[in-house]
N, C-alpha and C positions, 0 to 999 in steps of 0.2 A: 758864669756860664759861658763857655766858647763854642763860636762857629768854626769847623772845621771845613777848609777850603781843599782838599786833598790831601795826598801825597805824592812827590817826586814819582814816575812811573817807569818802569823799563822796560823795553823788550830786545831780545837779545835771540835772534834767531830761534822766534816762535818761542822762546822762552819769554814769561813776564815774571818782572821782577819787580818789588814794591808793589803792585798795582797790575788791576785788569791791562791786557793786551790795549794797546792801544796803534800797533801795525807794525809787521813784520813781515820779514821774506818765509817762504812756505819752507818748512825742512826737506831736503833735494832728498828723493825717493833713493833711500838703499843705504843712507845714511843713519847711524843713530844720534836718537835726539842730544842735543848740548848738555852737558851739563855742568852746573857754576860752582867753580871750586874757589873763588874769593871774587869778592864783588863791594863797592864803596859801602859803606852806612849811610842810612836813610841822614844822619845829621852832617856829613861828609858833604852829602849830595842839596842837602838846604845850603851848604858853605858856599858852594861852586856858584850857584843863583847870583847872577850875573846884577852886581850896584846897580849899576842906571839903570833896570828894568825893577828892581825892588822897589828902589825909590818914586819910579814913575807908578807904582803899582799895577803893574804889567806883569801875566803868564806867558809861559811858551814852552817851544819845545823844537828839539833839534833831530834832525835825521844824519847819520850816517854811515859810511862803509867801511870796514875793520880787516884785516886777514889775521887766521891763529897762524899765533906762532909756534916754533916747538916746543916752545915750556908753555904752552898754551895761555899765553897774555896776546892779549891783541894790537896790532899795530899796522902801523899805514892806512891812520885812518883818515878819510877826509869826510867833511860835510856835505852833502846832496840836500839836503833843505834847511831850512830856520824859520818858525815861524813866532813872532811876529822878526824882520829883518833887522840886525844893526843895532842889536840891545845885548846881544853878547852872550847869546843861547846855545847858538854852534862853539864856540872857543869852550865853554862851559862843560859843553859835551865828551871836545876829544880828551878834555880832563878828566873826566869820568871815566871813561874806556880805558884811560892807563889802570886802573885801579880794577879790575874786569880779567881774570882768568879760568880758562874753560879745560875741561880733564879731553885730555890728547894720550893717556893711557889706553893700553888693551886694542879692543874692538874701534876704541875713539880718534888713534892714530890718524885715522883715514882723513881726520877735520884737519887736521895738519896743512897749512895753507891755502885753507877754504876762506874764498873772498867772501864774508857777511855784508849781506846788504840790506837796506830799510831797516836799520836799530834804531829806536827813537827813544829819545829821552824827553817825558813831560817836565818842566820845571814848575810847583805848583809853590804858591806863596802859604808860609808858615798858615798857622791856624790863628784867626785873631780873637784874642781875648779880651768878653766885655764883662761890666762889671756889674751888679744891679744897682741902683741906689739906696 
């Protein structure tokens, strides 16, 4: 029987991905909402999970800020927080967001270098499986 410890969480401009919202920038009024036209694998995003915090047995999670582009991949992202610091959750992060494209068709164009801000990524450690005797 295993205990299930999460899953990897995302939010992506009031969008959640994998996982309940865990804090996002508000969607800017007049705007339509995001929507995700390719985005990593939950087993992508286990990969990224940053050695020295697996090892330590340490969660966390990154914040940061992205602009769409015109093929709606996002980029020029930088980090605005990391929590816990210095274990490799931000780097982890802006590797995620390569892998993150939002529909810039039609009505969507207008998201066309809208700076995103507050994306968080939770990193949640695998599920661990115990055994009975």
């Amino acid at each position: 029987m295993g205990r299930k410890r999460g899953i990897t969480a995302v939010v992506l401009g009031g969008l959640a991905l994998y996982g309940a919202p865990v804090g996002a920038q508000a969607p800017k009024a007049g705007l339509p909402p995001l929507k995700i036209l390719k985005a990593p694998s939950p087993e992508l995003l286990a990969r990224l999970f940053p050695a020295t915090a697996r090892r330590a047995g340490v969660e966390g999670a990154a914040t940061v800020q992205c602009t769409i582009r015109r093929d709606g991949t996002l980029g020029d992202c930088v980090v605005t927080g990391e929590n816990p610091q210095g274990l490799g959750f931000g780097g982890a992060a802006l590797i995620a967001m390569t892998y993150y494209q939002v529909d810039v068709s039609g009505t969507n164009a207008v998201q066309v270098s809208r700076r995103l801000s507050g994306i968080t990524i939770r990193f949640a450690l695998p599920p661990v499986e115990t055994r009975s005797p």
